[in-house]
C-alpha positions in Angstrom: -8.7 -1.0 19.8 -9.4 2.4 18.6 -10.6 2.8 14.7 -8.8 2.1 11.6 -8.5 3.1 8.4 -8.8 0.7 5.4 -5.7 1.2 2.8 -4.9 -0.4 -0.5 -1.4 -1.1 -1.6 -1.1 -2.5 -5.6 2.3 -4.4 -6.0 4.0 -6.6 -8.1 5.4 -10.5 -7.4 8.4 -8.9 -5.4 7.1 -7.0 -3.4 4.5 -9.5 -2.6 6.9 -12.4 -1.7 8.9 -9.7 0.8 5.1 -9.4 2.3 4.7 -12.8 3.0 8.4 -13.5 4.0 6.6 -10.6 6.7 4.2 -13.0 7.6 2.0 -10.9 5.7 2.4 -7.9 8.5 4.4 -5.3 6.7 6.0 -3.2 3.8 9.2 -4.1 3.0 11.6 -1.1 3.1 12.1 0.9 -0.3 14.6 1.0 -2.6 16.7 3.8 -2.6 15.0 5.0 -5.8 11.8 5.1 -4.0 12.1 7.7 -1.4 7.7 7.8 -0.2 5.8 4.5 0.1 2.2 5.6 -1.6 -0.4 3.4 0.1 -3.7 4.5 -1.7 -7.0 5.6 -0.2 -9.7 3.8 -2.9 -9.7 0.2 -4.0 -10.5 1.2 -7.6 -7.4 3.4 -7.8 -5.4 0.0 -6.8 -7.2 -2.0 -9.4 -6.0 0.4 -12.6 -2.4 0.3 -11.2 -2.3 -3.0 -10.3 -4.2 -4.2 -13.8 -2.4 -1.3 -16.0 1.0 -0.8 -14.8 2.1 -3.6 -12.3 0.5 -6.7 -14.5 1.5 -5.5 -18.4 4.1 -6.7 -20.7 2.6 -10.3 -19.1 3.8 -9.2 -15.7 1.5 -9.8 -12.4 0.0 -7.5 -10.1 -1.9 -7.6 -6.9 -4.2 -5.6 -5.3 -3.1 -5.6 -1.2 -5.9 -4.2 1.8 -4.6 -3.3 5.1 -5.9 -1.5 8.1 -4.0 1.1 10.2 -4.7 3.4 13.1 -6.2 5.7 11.8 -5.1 8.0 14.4 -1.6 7.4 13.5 -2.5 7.1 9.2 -3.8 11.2 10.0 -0.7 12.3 10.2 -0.2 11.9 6.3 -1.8 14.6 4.5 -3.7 13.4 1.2 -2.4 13.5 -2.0 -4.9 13.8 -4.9 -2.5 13.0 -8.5 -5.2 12.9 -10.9 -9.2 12.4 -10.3 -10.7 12.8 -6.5 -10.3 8.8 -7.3 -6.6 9.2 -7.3 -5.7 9.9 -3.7 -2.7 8.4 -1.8 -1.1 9.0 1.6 3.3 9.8 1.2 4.9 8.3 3.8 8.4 9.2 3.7 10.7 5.9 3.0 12.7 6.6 6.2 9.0 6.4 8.2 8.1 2.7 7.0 9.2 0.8 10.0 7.0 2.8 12.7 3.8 2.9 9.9 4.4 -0.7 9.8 4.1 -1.4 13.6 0.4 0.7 13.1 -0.7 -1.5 10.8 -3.3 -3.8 12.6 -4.2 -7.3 11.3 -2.8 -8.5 8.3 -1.9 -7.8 5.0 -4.4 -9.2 2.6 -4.4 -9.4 -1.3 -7.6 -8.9 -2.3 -7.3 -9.1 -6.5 -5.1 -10.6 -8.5 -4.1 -9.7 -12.3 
């Protein structure tokens, strides 16, 4: 197996159930509202969505860890949207299924809020 690259995914009780309906193996696909799936590259960064945004107005949110080739996750440029902390790949909604089939292991939910 060549190396991977550790990626963070925050999501809410939807999204999570479509995960595990995965077997906990991939992204579902996105709504047609959300044209890029935004995995992020720093745990921290997952934790303020997931805690702020996903998990208010007594909402839940979850923190999700995943690896992928990180041969194949180099094809995404980097996206810094705030702080050097802030820092996502964009993987174009239409790309989901074949970033999927790179991710190795399982999808894992690390924190809960």
């Amino acid at each position: 197996m060549g190396t991977t690259r550790t990626l963070y995914r925050p999501v809410g009780p939807k999204e999570l159930a479509l995960i595990h309906a995965s077997n906990d193996r991939a992204f579902p696909p996105r709504l047609p509202s959300q044209p890029i799936f935004y995995p992020v590259l720093f745990e921290a960064y997952a934790i303020q969505i997931a805690r702020d945004w996903n998990a208010r107005d007594g909402k839940a949110g979850y923190v999700t860890r995943f690896q992928v080739e990180a041969a194949f996750a180099a094809r995404y440029p980097v996206h810094t949207v705030g702080s050097s902390l802030h820092q996502e790949l964009w993987v174009p909604a239409a790309e989901l299924d074949e970033f999927n089939a790179h991710i190795i292991g399982l999808i894992e939910v690390i924190h809960t809020f």
